[in-house]
C-alpha positions as CSV (number, residue, x, y, z in Angstrom):
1,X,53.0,-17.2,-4.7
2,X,53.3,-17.4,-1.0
3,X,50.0,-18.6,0.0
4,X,46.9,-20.7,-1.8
5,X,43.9,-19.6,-3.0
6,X,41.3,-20.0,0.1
7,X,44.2,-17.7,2.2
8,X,43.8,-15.8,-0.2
9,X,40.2,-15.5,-0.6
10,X,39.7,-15.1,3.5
11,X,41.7,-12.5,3.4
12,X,40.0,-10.4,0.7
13,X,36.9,-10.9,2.2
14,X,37.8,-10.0,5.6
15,X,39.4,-6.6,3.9
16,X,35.8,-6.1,2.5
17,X,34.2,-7.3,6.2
18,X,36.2,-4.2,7.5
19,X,36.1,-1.6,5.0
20,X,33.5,0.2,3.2
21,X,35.8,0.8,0.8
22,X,39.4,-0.1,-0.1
23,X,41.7,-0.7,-3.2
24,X,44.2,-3.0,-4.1
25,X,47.7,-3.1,-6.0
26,X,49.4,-6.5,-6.6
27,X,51.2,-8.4,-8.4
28,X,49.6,-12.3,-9.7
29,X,51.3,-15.0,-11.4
30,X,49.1,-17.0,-13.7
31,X,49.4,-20.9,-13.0
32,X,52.4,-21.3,-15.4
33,X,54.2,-18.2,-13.9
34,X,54.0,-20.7,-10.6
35,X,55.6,-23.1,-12.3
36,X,58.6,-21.1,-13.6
37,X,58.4,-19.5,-10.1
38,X,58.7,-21.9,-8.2
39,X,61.2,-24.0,-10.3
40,X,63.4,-21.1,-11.8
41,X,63.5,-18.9,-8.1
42,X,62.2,-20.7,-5.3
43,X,63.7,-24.3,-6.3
44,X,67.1,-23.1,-7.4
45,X,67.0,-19.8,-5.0
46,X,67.1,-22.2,-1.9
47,X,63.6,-21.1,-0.5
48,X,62.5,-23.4,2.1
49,X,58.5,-23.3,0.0
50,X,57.5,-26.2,-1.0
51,X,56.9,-27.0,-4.3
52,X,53.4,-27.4,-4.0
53,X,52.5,-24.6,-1.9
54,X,51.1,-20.9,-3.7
55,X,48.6,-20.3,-6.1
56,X,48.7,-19.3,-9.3
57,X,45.8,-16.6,-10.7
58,X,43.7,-17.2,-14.0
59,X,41.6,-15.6,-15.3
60,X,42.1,-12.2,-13.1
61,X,38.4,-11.8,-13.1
62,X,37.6,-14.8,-11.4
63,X,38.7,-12.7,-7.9
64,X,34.5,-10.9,-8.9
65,X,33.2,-14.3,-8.3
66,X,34.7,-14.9,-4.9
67,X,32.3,-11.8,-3.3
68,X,29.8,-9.4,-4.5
69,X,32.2,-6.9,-3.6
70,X,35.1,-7.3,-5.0
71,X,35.6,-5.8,-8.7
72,X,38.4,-5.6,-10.6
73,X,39.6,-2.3,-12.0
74,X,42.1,-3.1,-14.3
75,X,45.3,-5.4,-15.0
76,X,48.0,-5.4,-17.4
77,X,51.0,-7.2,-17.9
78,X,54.3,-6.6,-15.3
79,X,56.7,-5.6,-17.2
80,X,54.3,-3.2,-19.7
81,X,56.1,0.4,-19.4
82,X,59.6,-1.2,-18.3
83,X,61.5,-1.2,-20.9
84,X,63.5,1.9,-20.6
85,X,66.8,1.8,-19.0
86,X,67.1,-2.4,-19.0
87,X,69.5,-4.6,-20.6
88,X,68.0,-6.2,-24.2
89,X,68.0,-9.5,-22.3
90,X,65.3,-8.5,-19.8
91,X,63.7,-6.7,-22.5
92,X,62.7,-9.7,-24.3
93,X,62.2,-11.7,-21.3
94,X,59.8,-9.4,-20.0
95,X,58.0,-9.4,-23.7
96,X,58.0,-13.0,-23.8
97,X,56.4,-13.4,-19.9
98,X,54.3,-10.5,-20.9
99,X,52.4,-12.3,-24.0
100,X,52.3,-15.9,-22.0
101,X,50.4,-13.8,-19.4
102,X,52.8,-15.1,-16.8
103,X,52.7,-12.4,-14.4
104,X,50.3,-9.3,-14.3
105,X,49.8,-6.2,-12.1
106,X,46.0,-5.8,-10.6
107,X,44.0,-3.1,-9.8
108,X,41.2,-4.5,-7.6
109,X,38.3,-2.2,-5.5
110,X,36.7,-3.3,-2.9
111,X,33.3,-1.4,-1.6
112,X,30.0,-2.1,-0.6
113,X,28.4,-1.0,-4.5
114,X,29.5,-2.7,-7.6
C-alpha cells in the first residue's frame, strides 16, 4: 500500500534482472482494500501517506503480464487458516474481507523459464 504500481513493477523486474531465480511472499490489497486502508488505518491511524499514494492489486495475475518472467504460484485469501485462537469479531471480519477479496497472500516465482 506503500508504493504505486510502476515502483512496484521496477522493482520486480530488477529482482528478475539479478536473479536467475527467486520467489516471492506478500501480502496485496485489491483496489477496495486501498480504500478501507487508507481510510480506516492510514487516515484515522495518523500516517503522514497521502491519500492518493499506493496501489491496490487486481487481478493477481496481472503481475505475469508485467515480464515474461514473472509467474504466479499461488494466492489465497489473508486471513484463510486464521481463525483459531481469535476473537468471533475478527473471525467474521476476516470472512467478510476474505470473500470481497480485499486482501490476499501471493506466492510469486521469478526465473528465467516459465
Amino acid at each position: 500500500m506503500y508504493f504505486n504500481e510502476e515502483q512496484i513493477k521496477t522493482f520486480f523486474k530488477k529482482a528478475a534482472d539479478h536473479f536467475n531465480e527467486c520467489e516471492f511472499f506478500f501480502d496485496a490489497l485489491s483496489p477496495m482494500g486501498m480504500k478501507i486502508a487508507k481510510k480506516q488505518v492510514l487516515k484515522k491511524g495518523g500516517m503522514g501517506m497521502s491519500m492518493e499514494d499506493g496501489w491496490g492489486l487486481k487481478p493477481v495475475l496481472s503481475l505475469e503480464q508485467w515480464d515474461k518472467r514473472i509467474r504466479v504460484i499461488r494466492s489465497f485469501p489473508m486471513s484463510k487458516g486464521m481463525k483459531k485462537g481469535i476473537a468471533l469479531q475478527f473471525k467474521i471480519m476476516g470472512a467478510i474481507t476474505d470473500m470481497l477479496g480485499v486482501c490476499s497472500m501471493v506466492h510469486m516465482r521469478i526465473g528465467s523459464s516459465r
